[in-house]
NUMIMI-135224 format. One record per residue: x, y, z of N, C-alpha, C in turn. Coordinates in pm, whole numbers, padded with zeros to 5 digits, always signed. Layout:
XYZXYZXYZ
...
//
This chain:
+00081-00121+00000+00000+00000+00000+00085+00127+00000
+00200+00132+00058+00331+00230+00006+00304+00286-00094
+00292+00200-00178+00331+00262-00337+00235+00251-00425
+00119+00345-00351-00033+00288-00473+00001+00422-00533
+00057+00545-00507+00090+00623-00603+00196+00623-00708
+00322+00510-00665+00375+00514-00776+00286+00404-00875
+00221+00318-00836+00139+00209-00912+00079+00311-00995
-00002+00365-00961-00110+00476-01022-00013+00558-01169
+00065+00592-01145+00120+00724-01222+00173+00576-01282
+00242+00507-01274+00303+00435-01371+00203+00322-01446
+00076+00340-01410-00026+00286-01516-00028+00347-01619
-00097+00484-01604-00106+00568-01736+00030+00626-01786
+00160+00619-01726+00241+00660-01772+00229+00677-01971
+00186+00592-02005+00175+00549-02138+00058+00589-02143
+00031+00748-02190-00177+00748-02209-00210+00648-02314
-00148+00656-02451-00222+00607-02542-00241+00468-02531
-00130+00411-02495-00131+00239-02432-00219+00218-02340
-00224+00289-02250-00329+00321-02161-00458+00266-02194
-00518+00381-02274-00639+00397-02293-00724+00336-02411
-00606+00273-02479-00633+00162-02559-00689-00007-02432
-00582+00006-02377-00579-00130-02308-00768-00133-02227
-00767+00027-02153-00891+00030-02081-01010+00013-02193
-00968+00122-02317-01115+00053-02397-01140-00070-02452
-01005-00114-02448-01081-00335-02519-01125-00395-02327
-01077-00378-02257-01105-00451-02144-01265-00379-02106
-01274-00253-02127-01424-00210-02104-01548-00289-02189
-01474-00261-02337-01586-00333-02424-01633-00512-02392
-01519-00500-02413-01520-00695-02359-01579-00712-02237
-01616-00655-02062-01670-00638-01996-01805-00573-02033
-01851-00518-02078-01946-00519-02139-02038-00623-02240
-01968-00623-02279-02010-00722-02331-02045-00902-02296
-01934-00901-02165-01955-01011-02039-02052-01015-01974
-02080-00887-01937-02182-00852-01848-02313-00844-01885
-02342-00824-01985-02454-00831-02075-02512-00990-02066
-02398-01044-02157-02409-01213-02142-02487-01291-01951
-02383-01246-01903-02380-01303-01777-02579-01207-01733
-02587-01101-01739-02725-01060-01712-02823-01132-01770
-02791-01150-01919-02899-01237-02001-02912-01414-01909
-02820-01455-01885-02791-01573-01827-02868-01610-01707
-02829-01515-01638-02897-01503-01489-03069-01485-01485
-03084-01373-01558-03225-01404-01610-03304-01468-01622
-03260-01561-01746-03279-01670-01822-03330-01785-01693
-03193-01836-01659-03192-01934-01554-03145-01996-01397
-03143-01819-01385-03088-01869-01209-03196-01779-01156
-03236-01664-01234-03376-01555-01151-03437-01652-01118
-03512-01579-00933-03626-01652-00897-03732-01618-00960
-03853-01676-00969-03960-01563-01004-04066-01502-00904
-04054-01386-00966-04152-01273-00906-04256-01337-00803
-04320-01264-00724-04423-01305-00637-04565-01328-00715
-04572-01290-00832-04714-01302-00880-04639-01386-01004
-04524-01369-01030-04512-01526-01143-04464-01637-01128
-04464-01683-00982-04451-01826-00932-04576-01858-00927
-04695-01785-00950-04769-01901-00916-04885-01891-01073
-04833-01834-01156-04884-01848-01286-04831-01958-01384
-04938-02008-01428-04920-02138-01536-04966-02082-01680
-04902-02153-01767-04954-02132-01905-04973-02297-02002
-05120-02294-02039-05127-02407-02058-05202-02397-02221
-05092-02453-02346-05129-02421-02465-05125-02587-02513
-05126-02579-02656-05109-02724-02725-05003-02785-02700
-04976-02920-02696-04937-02991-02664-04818-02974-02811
-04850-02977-02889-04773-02956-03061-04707-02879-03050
-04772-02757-03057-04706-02609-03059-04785-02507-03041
-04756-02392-03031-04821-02272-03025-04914-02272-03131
-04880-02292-03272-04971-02306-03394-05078-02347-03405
-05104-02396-03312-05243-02517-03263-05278-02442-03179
-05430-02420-03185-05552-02405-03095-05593-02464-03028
-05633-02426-02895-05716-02496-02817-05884-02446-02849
-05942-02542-02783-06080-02519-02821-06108-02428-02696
-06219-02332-02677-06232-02237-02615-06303-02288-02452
-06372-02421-02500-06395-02470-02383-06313-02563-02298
-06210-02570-02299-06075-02569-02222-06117-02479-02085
-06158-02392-02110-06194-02306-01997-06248-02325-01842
-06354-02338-01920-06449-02373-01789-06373-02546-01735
-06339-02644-01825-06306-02728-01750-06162-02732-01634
-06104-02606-01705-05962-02569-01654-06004-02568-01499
-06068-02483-01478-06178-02406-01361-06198-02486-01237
-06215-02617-01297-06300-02747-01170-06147-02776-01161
-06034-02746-01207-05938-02888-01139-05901-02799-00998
-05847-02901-00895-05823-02838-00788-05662-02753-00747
-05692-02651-00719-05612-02578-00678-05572-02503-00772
-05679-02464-00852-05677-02390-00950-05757-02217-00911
-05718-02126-00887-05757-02014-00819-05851-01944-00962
-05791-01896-01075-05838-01815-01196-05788-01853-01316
-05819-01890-01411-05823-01900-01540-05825-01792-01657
-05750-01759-01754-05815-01713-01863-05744-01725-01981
-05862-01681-02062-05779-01644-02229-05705-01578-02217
-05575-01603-02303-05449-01519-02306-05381-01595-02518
-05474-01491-02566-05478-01494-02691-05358-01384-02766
-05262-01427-02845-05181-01345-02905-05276-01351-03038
-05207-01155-03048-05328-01162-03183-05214-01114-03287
-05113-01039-03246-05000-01013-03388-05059-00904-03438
-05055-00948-03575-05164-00829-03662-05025-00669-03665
-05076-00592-03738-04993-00463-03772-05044-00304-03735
-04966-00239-03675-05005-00087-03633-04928-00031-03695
-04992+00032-03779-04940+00159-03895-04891+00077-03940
-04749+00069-03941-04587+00087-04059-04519-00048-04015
-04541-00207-04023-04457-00327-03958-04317-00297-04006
-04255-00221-04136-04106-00187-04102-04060-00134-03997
-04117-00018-03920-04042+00035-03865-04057-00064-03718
-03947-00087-03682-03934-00237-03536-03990-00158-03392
-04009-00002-03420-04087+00059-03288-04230+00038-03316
-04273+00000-03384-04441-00074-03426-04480-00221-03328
-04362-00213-03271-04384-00369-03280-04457-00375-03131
-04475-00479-03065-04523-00498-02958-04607-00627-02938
-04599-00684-02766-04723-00791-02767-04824-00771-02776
-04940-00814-02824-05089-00770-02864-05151-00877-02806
-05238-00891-02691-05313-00999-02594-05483-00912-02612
-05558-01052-02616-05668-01066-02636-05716-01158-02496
-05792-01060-02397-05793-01191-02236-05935-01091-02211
-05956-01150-02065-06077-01158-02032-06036-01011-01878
-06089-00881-01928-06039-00771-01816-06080-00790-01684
-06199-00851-01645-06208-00862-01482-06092-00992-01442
-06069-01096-01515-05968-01205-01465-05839-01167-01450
-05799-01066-01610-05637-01009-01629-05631-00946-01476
-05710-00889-01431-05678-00791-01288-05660-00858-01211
-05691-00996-01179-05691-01071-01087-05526-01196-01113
-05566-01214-01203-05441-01306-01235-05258-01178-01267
-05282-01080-01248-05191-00974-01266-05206-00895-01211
-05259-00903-01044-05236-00798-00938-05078-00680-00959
-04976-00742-00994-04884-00614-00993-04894-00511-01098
-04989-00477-01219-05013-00392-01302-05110-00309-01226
-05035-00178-01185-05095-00070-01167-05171+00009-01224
-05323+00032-01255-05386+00107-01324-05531+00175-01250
-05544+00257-01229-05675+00372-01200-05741+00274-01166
-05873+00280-01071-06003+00219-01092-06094+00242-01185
-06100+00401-01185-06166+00393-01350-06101+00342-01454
-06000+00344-01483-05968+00267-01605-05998+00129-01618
-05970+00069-01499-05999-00077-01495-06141-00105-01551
-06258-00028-01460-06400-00048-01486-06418-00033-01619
-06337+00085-01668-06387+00115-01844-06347-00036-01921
-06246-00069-01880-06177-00198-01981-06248-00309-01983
-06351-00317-01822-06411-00409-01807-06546-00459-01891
-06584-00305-01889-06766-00285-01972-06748-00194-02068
-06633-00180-02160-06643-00113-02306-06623-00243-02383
-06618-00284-02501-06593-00386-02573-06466-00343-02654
-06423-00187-02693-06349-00151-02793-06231-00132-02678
-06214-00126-02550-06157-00060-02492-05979-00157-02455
-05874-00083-02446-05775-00138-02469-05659-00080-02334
-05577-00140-02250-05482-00115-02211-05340-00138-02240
-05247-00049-02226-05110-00078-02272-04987-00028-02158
-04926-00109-02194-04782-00030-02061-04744+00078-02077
-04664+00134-01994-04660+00251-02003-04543+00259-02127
-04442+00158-02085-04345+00178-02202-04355+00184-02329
-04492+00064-02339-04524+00106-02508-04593+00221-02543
-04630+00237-02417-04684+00409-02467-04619+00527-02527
-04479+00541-02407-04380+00615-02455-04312+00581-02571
-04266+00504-02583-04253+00460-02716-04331+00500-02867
-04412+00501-02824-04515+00501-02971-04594+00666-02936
-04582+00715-02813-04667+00837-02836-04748+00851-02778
-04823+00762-02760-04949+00746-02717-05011+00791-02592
-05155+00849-02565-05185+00892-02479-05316+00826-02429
-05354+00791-02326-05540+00768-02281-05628+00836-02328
-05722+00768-02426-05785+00816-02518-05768+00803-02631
-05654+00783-02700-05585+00770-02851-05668+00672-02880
-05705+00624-03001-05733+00532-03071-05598+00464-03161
-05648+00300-03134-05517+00224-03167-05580+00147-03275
-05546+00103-03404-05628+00063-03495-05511-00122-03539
-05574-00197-03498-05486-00308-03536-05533-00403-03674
-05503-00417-03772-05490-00516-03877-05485-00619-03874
-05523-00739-03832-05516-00865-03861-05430-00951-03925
-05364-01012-03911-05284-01109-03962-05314-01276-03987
-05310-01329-03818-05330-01444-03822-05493-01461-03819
-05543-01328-03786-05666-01352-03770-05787-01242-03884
-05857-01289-03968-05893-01146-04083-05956-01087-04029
-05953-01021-03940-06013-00863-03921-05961-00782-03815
-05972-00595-03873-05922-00550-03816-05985-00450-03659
-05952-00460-03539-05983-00423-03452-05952-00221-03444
-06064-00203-03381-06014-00026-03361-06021-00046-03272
-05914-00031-03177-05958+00034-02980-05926+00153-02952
-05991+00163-02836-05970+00304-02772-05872+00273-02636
-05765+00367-02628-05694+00366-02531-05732+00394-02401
-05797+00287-02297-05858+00396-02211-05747+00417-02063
-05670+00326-02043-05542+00315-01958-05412+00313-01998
-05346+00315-01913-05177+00283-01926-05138+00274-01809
-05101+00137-01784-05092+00074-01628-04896+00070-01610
-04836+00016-01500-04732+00055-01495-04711-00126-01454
-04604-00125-01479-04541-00268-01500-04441-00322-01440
-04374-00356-01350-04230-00368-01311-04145-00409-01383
-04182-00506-01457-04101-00576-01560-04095-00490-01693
-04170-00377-01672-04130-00326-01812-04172-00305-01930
-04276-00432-01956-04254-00514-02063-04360-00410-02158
-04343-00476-02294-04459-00357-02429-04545-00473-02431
-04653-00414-02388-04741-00517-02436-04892-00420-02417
-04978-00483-02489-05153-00404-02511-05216-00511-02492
-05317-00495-02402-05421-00607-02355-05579-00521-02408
-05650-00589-02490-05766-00589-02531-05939-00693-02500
-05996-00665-02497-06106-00775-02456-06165-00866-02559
-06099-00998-02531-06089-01137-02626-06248-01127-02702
-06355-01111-02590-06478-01100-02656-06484-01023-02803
-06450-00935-02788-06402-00788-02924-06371-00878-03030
-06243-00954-02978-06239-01021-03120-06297-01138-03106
-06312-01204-03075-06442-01366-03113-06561-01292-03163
-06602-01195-03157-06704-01170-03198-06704-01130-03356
-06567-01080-03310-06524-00996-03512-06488-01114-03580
-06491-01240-03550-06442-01370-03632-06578-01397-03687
-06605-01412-03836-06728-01480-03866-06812-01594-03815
-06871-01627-03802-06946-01758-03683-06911-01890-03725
-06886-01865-03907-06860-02060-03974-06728-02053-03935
-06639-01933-03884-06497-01963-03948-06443-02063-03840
-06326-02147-03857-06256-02211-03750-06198-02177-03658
-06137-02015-03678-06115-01922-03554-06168-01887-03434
-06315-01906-03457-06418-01834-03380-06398-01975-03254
-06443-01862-03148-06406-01995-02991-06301-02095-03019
-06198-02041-02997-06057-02121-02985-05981-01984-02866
-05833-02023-02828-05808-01981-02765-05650-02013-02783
-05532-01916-02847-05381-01973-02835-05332-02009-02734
-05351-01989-02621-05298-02037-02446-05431-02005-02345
-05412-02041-02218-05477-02039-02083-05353-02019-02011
-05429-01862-01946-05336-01833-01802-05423-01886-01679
-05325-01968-01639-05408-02027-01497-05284-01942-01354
-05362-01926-01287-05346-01910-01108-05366-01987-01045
-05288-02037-01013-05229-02130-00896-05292-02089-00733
-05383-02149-00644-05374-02114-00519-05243-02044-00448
-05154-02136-00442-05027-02126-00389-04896-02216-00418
-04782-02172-00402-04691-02216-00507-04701-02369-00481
-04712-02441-00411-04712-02566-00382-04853-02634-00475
-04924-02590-00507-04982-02603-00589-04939-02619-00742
-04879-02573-00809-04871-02521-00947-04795-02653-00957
-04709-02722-00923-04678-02830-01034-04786-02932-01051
-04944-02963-00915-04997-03020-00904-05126-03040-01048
-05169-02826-01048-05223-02829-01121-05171-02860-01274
-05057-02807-01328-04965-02831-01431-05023-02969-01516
-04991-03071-01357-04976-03231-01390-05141-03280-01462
-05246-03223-01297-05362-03229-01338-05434-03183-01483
-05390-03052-01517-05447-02998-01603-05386-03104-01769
-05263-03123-01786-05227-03184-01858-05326-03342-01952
-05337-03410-01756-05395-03595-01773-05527-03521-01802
-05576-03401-01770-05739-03374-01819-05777-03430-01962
-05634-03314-02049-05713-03327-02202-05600-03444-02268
-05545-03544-02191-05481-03630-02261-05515-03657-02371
-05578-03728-02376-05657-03866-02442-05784-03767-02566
-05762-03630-02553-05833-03516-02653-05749-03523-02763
-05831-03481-02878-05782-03423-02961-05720-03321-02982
-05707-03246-02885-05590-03136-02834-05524-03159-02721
-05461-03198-02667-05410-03241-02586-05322-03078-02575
-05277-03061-02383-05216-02986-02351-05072-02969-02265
-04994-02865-02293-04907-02885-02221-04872-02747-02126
-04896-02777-01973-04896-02690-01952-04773-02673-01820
-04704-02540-01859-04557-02522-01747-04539-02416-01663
-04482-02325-01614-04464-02202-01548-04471-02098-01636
-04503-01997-01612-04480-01883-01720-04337-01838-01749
-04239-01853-01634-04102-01858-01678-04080-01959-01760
-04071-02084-01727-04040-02193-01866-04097-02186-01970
-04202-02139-01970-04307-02081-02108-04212-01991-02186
-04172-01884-02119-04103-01768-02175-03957-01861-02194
-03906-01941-02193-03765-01990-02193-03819-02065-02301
-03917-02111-02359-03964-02194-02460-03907-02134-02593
-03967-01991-02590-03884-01921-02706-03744-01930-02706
-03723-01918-02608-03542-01906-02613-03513-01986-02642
-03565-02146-02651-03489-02291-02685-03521-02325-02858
-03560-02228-02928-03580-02205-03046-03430-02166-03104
-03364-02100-03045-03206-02052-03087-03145-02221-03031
-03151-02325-03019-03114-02437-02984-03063-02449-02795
-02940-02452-02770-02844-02486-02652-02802-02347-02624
-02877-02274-02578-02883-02125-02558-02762-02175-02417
-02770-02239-02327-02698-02220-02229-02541-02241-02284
-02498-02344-02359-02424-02333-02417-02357-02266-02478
-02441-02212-02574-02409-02072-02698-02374-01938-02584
-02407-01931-02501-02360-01821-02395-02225-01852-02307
-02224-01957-02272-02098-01990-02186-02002-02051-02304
-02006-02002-02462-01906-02030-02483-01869-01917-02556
-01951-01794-02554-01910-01675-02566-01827-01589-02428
-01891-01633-02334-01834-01575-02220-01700-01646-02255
-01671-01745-02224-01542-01835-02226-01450-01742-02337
-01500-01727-02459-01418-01609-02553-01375-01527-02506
-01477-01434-02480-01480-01291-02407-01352-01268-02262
-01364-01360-02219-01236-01360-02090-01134-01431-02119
-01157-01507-02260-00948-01500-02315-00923-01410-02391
-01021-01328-02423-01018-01197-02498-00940-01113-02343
-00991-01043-02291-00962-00984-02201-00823-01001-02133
-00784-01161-02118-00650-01255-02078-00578-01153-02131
-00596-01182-02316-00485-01167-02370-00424-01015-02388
-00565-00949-02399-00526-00774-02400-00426-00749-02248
-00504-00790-02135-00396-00749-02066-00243-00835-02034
-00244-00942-02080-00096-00964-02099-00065-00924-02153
-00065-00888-02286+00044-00803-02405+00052-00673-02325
-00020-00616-02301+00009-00497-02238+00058-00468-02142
+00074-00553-02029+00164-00550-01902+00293-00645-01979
+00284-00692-02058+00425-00777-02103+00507-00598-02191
+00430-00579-02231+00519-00460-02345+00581-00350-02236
+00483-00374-02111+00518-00206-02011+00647-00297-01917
+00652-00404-01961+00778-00481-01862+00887-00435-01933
+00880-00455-02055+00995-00479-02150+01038-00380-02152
+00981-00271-02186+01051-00146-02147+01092-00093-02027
+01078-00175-01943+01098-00112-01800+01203-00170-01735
+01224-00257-01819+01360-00419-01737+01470-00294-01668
+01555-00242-01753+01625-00118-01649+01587-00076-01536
+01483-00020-01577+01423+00058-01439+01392-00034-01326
+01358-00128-01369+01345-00231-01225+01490-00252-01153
+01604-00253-01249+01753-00232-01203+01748-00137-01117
+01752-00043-01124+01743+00104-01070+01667+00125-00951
+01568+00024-00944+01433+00015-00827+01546-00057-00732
+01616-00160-00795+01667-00272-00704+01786-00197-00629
+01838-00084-00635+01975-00086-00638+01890+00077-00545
+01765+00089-00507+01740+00209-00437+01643+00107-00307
+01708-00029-00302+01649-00120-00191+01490-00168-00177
+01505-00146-00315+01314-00219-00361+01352-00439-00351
+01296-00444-00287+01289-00627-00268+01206-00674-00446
+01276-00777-00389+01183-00884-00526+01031-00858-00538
+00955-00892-00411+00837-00868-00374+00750-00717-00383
+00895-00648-00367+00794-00492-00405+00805-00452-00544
+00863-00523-00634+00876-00508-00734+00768-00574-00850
+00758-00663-00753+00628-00792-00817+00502-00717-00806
+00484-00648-00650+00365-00650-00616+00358-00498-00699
+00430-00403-00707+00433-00290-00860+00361-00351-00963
+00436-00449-01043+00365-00449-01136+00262-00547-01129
+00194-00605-01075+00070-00669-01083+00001-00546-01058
+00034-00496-00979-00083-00379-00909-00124-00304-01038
-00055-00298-01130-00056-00178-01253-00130-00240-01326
-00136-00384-01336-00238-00417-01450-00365-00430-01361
-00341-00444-01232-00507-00454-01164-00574-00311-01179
-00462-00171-01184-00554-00051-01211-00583-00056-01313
-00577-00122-01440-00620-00088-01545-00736-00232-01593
-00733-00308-01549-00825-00416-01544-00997-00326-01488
-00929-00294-01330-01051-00223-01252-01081-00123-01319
-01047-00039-01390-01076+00080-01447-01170+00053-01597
-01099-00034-01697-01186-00117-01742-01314-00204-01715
-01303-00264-01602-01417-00350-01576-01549-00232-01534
-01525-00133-01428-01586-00053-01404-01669+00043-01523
-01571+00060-01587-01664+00105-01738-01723+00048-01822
-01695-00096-01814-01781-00182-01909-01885-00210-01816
-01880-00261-01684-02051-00264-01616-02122-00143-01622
-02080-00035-01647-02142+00068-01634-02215+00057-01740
-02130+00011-01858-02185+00032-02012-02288-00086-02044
-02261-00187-01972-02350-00359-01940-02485-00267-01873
-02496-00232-01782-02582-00175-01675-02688-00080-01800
-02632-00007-01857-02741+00056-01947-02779-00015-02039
-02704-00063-02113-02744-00151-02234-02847-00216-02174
-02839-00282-02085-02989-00401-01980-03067-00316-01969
-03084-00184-01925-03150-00122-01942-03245-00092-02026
-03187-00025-02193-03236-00025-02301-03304-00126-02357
-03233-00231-02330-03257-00358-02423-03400-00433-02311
-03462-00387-02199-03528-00439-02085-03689-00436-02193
-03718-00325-02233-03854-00282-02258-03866-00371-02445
-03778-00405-02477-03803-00493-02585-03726-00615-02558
-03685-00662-02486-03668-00794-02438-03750-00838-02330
-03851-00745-02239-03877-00789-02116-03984-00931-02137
-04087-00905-02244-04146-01024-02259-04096-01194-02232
-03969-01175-02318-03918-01319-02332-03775-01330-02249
-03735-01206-02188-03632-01199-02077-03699-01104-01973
-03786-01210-01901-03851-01089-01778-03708-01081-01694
-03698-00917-01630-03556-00927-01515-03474-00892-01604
-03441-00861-01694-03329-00892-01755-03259-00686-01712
-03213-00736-01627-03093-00604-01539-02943-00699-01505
-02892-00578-01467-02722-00610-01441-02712-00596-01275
-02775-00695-01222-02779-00727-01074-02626-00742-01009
-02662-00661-00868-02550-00622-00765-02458-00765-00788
-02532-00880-00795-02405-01008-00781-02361-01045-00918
-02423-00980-01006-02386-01009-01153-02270-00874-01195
-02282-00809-01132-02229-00655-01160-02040-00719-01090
-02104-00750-00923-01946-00786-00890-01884-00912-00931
-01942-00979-00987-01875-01163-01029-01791-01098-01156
-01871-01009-01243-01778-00942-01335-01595-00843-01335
-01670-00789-01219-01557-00711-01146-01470-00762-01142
-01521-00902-01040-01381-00975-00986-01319-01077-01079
-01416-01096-01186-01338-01144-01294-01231-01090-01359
-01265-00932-01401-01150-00835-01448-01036-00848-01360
-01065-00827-01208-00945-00862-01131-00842-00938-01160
-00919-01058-01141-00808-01201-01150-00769-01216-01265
-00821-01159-01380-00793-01186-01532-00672-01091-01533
-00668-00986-01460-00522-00875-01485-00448-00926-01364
-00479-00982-01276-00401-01064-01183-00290-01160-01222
-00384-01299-01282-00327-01397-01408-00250-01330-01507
-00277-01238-01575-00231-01234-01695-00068-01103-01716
-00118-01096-01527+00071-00971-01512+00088-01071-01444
+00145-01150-01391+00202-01250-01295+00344-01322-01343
+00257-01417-01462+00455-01440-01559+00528-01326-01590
+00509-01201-01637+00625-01094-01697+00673-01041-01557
+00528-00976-01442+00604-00923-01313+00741-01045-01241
+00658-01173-01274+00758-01230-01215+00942-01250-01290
+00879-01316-01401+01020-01243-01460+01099-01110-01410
+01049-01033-01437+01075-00868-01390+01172-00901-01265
+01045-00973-01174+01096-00928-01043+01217-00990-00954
+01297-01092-01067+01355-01260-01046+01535-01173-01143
+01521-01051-01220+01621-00988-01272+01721-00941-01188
+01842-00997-01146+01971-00935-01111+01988-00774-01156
+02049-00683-01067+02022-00596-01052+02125-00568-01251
+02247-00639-01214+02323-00655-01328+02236-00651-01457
+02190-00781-01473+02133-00817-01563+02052-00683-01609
+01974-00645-01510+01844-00535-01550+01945-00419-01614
+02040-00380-01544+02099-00260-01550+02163-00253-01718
+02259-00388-01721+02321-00419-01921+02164-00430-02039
+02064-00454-01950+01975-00489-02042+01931-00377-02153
+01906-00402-02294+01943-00274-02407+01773-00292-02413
+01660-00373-02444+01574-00395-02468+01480-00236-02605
//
């Protein structure tokens, strides 16, 4: 601790070396940290207090497949089943589908149940009541609001896709979300009704959100709800709303994989920037460590110099890339939150990174300091380098 000022000044001694070395170790921390946030997310987050005990129970095939609409009511009788509902993706286009700020989830559910099965969405009592007993009437998060403009009252006009016809709603809320997420909830009735009566669309349903009594419940009902429609012609499969949402993700294949073998890159990336760079600030310095030795600097204070120099520039790096990890999660929260609920740069995800930068400039000055520090005063002093 003597010599954290000569450590200091003889980091940046070299600005441009410097500040090269800090911007690849920032980016690359950033870019760790990102990974490692997405990760944690993904599969070590607990879930939320109101999404442990939500189920989602769709076709057994795939999403592509319908359930029949009376799924419902039988959902209802199994035990330990608290609330049920439609939870219909409708897709379809607002204004301009090029531009990717158009985009958003579009849910078709039942408004007195959504309130109940999604106690943490904050919205007015009047708004609620309007959503309940208007038919046109529509809520959206707040984020997709900001996003798109939009105000309570606007009219939102949606196009049809998977389904032919197009819906007009009226904006009558904008509820607040923790998670973030863009999404517009409309009343399923609105559209079953806008489906022609012969068509095959009409009373079907793409998923069921079920509520769970209590968490000890939900794998029970899961199991139950499943052996119900076995032996149906739709048969169901139904899981957590987190594994639901991880369903998409297993569409990119061995997602856990494909991440831990980018991270694994990313920190021999980092290795190698800071060895070359504490190896190049040795090489030029072999003298001067002569000169250290011969003013009664030990082996050990010579070692512990230069490790220390690549740990200020490791820490200085790492610190700017979580910073830069930390917003990016940010940004990326309100169009990822759907299929990465959580997805932030958490206090233990923030320091596992840190201390990675550490040990990575730890490891990677250790062979040259030690060399360095193992040089006869002789040797250092003839050395031409």
């Amino acid at each position: 601790m003597r010599f954290v000022s000569l450590i200091w000044k003889n980091s940046l001694r070299n600005r441009r070396r410097g500040f090269l070395t800090i911007s690849s170790i920032a980016v690359s921390l950033c870019l760790l940290g990102v990974l490692m946030a997405v990760y944690h997310a993904l599969f070590l987050a607990a879930p939320t207090p109101g999404q442990e005990l939500r189920l989602v129970a769709r076709h057994r095939v795939g999403l592509g497949q319908a359930l029949p609409l009376s799924y419902e009511a039988r959902i209802q009788q199994v035990p330990g089943v608290r609330e049920v509902m439609v939870w219909q993706w409708f897709g379809g286009t607002y204004k301009d589908q090029r531009d990717t700020r158009n985009f958003f989830a579009r849910f078709g559910c039942q408004p007195d149940r959504l309130r109940r099965i999604r106690p943490e969405y904050s919205l007015p009592d009047d708004a609620w009541r309007r959503f309940q007993t208007e038919r046109t009437a529509a809520i959206m998060s707040r984020a997709t609001a900001k996003n798109l403009g939009l105000h309570t009252g606007d009219r939102v006009t949606l196009v049809g896709d998977i389904f032919p016809v197009t819906l007009e709603l009226q904006l009558v809320g904008i509820y607040d979300d923790p998670a973030n997420e863009e999404a517009l909830y409309f009343n399923y009735d609105y559209l079953n009704e806008s489906i022609p009566v012969t068509s095959a669309q009409r009373d079907i349903a793409g998923t069921f959100q079920i509520l769970a009594g209590s968490p000890a419940d939900v794998p029970r009902v899961a199991h139950a709800v499943d052996a119900l429609f076995e032996n149906s012609p739709a048969p169901t499969k139904t899981e957590t709303e987190q594994q639901f949402a991880l369903s998409f993700v297993s569409f990119l294949g061995n997602l856990k994989l494909f991440l831990m073998a980018i991270c694994g890159a990313i920190t021999f990336t980092i290795l190698l920037v800071s060895a070359n760079a504490i190896s190049m600030s040795v090489r030029e310095r072999v003298r001067e460590v002569g000169v250290l030795k011969t003013l009664g600097f030990t082996t050990s204070h010579v070692l512990g110099i230069i490790v220390g120099e690549a740990l200020v520039l490791t820490l200085i790096g790492g610190v700017i890339g979580i910073a830069l990890a930390s917003a990016l999660c940010f940004a990326m929260r309100p169009a990822f939150g759907l299929f990465i609920p959580g997805l932030a740069l958490t206090t233990p995800v923030a320091l596992l990174a840190l201390s990675l930068a550490a040990l990575l400039g730890l490891f990677s000055s250790f062979v040259p300091a030690w060399g360095a520090s193992r040089t006869s005063i002789l040797d250092a002093l003839r050395f031409s380098g």
